[in-house]
N, C-alpha and C positions, 0 to 999 in steps of 0.2 A: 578485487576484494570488497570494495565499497557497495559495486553493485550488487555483487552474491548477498549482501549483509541485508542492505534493505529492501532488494527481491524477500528474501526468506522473512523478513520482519512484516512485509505486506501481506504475505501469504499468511503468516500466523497469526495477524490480526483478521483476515477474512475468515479463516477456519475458527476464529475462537466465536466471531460475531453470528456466524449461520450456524455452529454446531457440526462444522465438516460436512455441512450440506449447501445445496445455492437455495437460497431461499426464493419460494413463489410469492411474484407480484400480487399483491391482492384481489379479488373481483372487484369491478367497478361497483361503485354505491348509486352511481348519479346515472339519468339516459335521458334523452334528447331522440323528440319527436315532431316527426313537423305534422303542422294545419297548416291549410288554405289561406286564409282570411284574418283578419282582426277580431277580438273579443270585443263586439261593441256591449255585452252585456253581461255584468258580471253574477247580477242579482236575476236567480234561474227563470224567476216565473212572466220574465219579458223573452227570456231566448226564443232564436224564430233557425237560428243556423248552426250547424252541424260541429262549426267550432266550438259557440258559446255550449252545446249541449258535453262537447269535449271537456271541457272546463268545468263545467256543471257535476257531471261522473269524476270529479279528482278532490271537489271542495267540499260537495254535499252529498248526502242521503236524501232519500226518500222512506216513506214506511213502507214499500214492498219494493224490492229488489228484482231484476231478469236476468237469469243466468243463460251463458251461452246456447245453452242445448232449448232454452226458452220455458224454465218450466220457471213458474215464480217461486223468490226467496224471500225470508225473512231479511228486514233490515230493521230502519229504528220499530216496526213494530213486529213483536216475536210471532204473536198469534194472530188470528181474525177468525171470528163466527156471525152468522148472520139469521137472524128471526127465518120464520119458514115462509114468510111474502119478499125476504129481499130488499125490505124499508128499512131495516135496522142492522149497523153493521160495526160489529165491536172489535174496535183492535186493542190488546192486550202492550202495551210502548216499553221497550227496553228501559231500562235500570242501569243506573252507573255510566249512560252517557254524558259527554259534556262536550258545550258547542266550542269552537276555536278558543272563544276569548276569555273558559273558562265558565262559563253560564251551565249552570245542569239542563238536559234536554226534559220539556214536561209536555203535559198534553196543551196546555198554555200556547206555545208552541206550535200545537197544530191548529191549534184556530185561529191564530194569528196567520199564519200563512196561508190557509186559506181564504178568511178573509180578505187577504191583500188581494188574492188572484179573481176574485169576484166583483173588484172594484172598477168599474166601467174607464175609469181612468188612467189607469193602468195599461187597459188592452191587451191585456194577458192573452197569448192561443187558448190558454189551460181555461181560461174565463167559462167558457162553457160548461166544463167539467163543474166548476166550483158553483156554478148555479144550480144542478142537479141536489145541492144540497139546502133541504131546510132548515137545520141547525146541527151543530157538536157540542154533545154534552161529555162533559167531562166530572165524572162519578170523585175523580180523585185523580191524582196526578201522574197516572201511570196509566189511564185508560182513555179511550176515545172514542164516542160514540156517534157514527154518522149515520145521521135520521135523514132518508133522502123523499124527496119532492114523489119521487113514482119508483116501482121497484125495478132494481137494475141488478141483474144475478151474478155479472162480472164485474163489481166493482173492487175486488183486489185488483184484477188485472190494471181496472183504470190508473192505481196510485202508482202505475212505472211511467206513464206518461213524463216528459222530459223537462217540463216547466213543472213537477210536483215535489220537488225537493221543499224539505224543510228546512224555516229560516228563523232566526232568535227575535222571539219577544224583546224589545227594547234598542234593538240596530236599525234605526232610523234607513229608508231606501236610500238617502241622499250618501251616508256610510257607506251600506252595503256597494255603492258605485264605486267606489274607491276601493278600500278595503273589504272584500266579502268574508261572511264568517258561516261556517257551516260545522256541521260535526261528523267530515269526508275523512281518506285518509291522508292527506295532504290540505298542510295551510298555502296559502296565499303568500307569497314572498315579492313578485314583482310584477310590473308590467311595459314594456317598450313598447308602442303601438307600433307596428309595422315591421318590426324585429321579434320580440319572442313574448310570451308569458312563463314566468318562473315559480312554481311552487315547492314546499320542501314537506319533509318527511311529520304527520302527525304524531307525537311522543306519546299521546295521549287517546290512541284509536282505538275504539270498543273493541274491535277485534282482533281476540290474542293474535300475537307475531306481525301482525299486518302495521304498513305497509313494509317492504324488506327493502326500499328502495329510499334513499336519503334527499334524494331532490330532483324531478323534475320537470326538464324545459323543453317548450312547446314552442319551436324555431315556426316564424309564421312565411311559408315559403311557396307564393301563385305557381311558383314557373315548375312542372313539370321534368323538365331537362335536368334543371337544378336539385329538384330532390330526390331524382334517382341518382344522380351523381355523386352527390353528399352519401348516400346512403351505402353508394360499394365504395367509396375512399375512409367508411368508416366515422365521417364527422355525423354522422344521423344514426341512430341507431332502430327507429322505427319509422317506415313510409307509411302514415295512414291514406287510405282512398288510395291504392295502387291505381293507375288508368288501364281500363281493361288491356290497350292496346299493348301495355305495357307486359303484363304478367308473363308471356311465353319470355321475355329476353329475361327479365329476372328472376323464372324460377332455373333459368340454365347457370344461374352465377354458385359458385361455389358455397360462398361464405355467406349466403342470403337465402332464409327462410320464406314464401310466400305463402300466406294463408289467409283461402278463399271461401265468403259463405254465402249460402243463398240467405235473400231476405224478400220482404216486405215489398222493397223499392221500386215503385214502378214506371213505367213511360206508357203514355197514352195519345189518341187522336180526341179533341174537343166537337164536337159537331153541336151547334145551338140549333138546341129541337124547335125554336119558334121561327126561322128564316129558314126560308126556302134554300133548298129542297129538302133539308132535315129536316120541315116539320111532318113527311112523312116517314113513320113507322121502314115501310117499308125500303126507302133507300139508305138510311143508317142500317139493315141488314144487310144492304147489299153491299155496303163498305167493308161488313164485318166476314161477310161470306168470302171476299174478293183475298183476304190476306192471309199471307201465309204466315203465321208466326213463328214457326218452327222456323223456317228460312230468316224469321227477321231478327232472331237471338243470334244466329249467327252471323250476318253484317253487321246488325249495331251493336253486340257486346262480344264478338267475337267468340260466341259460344260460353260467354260467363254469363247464365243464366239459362230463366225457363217460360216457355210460353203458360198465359194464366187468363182465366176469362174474365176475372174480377179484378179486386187488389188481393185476396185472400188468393195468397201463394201457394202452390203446388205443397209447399213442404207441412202446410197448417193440415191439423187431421179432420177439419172440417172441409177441406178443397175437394170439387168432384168430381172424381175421378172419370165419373163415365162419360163426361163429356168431350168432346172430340176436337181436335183441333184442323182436320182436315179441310184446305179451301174447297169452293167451291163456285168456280168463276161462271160456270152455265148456270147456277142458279140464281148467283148474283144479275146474270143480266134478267134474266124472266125477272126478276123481282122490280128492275129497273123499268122495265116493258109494263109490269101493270101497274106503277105509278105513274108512268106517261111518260116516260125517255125511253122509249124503242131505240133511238140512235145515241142515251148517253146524255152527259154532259163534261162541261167544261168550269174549275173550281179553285181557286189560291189555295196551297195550304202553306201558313206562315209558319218560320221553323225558327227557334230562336238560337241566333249563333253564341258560341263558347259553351252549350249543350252538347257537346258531341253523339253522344249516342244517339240526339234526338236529330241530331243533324243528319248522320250515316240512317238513320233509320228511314226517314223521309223521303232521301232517294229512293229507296228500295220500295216505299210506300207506292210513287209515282210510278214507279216500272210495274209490281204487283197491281194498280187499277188499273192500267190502259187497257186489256183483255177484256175487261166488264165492261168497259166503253165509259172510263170516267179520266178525263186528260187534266191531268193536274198539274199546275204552273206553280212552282217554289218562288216562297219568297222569304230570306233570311232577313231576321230583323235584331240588329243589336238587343243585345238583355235590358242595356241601360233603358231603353224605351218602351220594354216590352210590358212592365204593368199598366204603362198608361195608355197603350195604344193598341193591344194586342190581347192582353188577358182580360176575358171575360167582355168581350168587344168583337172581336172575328169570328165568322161563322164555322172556321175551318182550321184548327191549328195546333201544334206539337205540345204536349206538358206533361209532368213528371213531377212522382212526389214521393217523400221519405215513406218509410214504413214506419206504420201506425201499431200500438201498444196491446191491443184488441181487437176480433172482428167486429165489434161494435162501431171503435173508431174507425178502422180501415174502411167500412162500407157506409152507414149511415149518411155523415156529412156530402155523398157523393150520390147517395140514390134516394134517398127521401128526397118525397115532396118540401119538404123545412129545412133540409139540408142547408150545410152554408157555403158549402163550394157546390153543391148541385145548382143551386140559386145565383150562383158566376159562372158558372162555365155554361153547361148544356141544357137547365131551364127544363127539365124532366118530371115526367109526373104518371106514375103508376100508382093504382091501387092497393093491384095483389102485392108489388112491392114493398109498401108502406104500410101493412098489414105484415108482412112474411117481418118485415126488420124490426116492427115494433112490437112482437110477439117474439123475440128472439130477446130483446132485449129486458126484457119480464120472464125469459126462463132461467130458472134453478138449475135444471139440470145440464149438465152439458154436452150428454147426450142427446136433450132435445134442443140445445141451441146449434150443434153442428148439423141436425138434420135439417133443422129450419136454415140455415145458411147454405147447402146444397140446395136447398127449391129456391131461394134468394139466385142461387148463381145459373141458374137455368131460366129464372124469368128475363134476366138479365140480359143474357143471352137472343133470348126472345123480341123483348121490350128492346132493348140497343138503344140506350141513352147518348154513345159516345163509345169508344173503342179503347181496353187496356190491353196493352201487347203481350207483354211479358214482365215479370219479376225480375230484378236487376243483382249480380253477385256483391258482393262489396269484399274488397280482400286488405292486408296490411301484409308489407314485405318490412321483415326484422334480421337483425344481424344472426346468426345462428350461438351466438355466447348468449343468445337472450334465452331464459328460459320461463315458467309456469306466466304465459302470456298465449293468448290466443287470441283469435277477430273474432267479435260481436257483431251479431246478426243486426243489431240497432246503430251499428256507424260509431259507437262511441267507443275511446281506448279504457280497458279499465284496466288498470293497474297496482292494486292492491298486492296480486301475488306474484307479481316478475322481481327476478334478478337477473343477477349474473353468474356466471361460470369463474 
């Protein structure tokens, strides 16, 4: 009788509390994501790695925005028009923004951060960018006027660059290293070096509804094994940078989303045009003729990705199509016979280990030259030693680099005579190139800057500075309760519009 009494009393306070229903658990508020690495930089316009740019996309803005499918957005500024030379370029700055700490966002603002990134002490990447400018006048505090040095016809596109976030008049850098303040959709809440960074939910984010997500953390985890693991036991809920090798076992899991995007990102061969036997023309074609790329997407990325003859990826509607990727080992060697190796040669190519892709590829490189009569000896060389002993020092050697914001930036730094990784690496020097890019960079239209980057990709071709293989996928594996979250073509999570189910 006792038990019937308080059976029946349990139950009737459970039916009175749900309403004769079982009530559903709520969606989760909070999600957890892993990086790589440590945030050595909190303050965006020093970031140089893929993490600090992660952190970068959660805390700040920039004045134009890239959305996935790559077309540019409005962010802190609404508009942009520009004079009919391309020297004058007026951005129209959002209204009713306010930075973290409470600071209303002004055009103030933008010269201040600019400024800071043009400060040789600093050593900004972005440095370059911010010398391009002669002054920013600011009409009133809602407008921004950048008057640049010579005319540039894609400088919206420049302001996505990843070190061009806007930072508060009057937050000292030595601040910003500790506590960063931005007007992102998430503040700043923690940092554990070597464990995680914690940010929460902005109350106060210009954009209606956004973010929908209440806090979060950015588990910092190297090992591989480990975050795929974390990831199907449910303690992670988004794997950034899936490793290619990876993607087949995890898009067979049930309860795991993978999604993959082409980008930008590319791997390449270095060949220094001034040491023999690069310094002729003709045996950097012969390297280029000798390879098959189509075969080397599939050893080194397992088929996540696409052969490209530039850095400007297959998927850019300036890419040229008509050109061909087909080897060509017989004419590789005639090419070798009228430089004067009839019988070939013999050549290190250094490969730097914990690259993988650059690693698998390399092999494959070796087996692809021996046909043309070029015997290449590998030599891995830890990363830890590789700027100081390897890059922009060896004649012969593996590198790989993020995708860039522009075809401006993707190509220039790489194939100008002024370049500044052309000027480290392969020591290159065309004309018609240097001409083709700096007449591209002075067009208006973009119909005439895509045509001029097709002839760009055909001299390229030609001229053979150095060898780019392919464009690289970059994918994120997420729980399937995740929703309005997709991977970015730029490597960065953004997360303004994800929830939960």
């Amino acid at each position: 009788m006792m038990k019937t009494s308080l059976l029946t009393i349990c139950l009737a306070l459970t039916l009175g509390m749900t309403g004769g229903h079982a009530q559903a658990a709520s969606p989760k508020r909070e999600l957890v994501a892993t990086i790589n690495s440590n945030v050595n930089f909190f303050y965006p316009g020093r970031g140089t790695t893929a993490e600090e740019y992660n952190f970068g996309m959660l805390v700040f803005n920039g004045l134009v925005g890239i959305a996935p499918d790559l077309t540019l957005r409005p962010e802190l500024a609404e508009s942009w028009t520009s004079n009919e030379a391309a020297t004058e370029w007026t951005f129209h700055l959002r209204r009713g923004v306010t930075f973290h700490n409470g600071k209303p966002f002004t055009a103030g603002d933008v010269v201040h951060t600019f400024k800071l990134l043009a400060d040789p002490e600093l050593a900004s990447r972005a440095r370059s960018t911010a010398e391009m400018i002669d002054r920013i006048d600011t009409p009133d505090e809602h407008t921004a006027i950048f008057v640049l040095k010579e005319p540039y016809g894609a400088w919206p596109s420049m302001l996505i660059e990843r070190q061009l976030k806007i930072v508060p008049e009057g937050v000292s850098l030595e601040e910003m290293a500790k506590h960063p303040v931005g007007t992102g959709p998430f503040v700043f809440e923690s940092y554990t070096p070597g464990d995680r960074v914690v940010v929460r939910k902005n109350p106060n984010y210009w954009e209606a509804g956004l973010p929908k997500l209440d806090r979060v953390t950015l588990r910092i985890m190297p090992e591989d094994a480990a975050k795929i693991a974390a990831l199907k036991a449910g303690d992670v809920d988004v794997l950034w940078n899936v490793p290619l090798e990876s993607i087949k076992a995890l898009e067979a899991e049930p309860d795991i989303i993978v999604d993959a995007k082409a980008t930008g990102t590319w791997d390449g061969i270095v060949m220094n045009n001034t040491q023999k036997p690069f310094d002729d023309v003709r045996v950097r074609r012969a390297v280029l003729k000798a390879l098959d790329k189509a075969q080397l997407v599939q050893f080194a990325l397992f088929g996540h990705g696409q052969p490209t003859h530039t850095p400007i990826p297959p998927n850019s509607p300036a890419f040229a199509k008509s050109l061909g990727f087909a080897p060509d080992v017989a004419g590789a060697r005639a090419l070798l016979a009228e430089a004067g190796y009839p019988k070939g040669f013999a050549i290190t190519l250094n490969v730097p280990v914990g690259r993988p892709t650059r690693e698998r590829a390399a092999v494959a490189i070796q087996q692809m030259l021996a046909p043309a009569g070029i015997q290449v000896k590998l030599e891995r060389v830890p990363y830890s030693r590789w700027g100081a002993t390897i890059s922009g020092k060896a004649p012969f050697y593996m590198d790989g680099y993020l995708a860039r914001p522009t075809l401006d930036t993707a190509t220039y730094p790489w194939y100008h005579s002024s370049g500044s990784w052309n000027n480290r690496m392969w020591h290159f020097k065309s004309e018609r190139i240097d001409r083709t890019l700096d007449q591209a960079r002075r067009a208006t239209s973009e119909k005439e800057q895509h045509e001029l980057y097709r002839t760009f990709q055909r001299y390229a071709l030609e001229d053979a500075p150095g060898v780019v293989m392919y464009s690289i996928n970059v994918a994120t594996a997420y729980r399937k309760a995740l929703k309005g979250y997709e991977t970015h073509p730029y490597s960065w999570m953004d997360l303004r519009t994800a929830y939960f189910e």
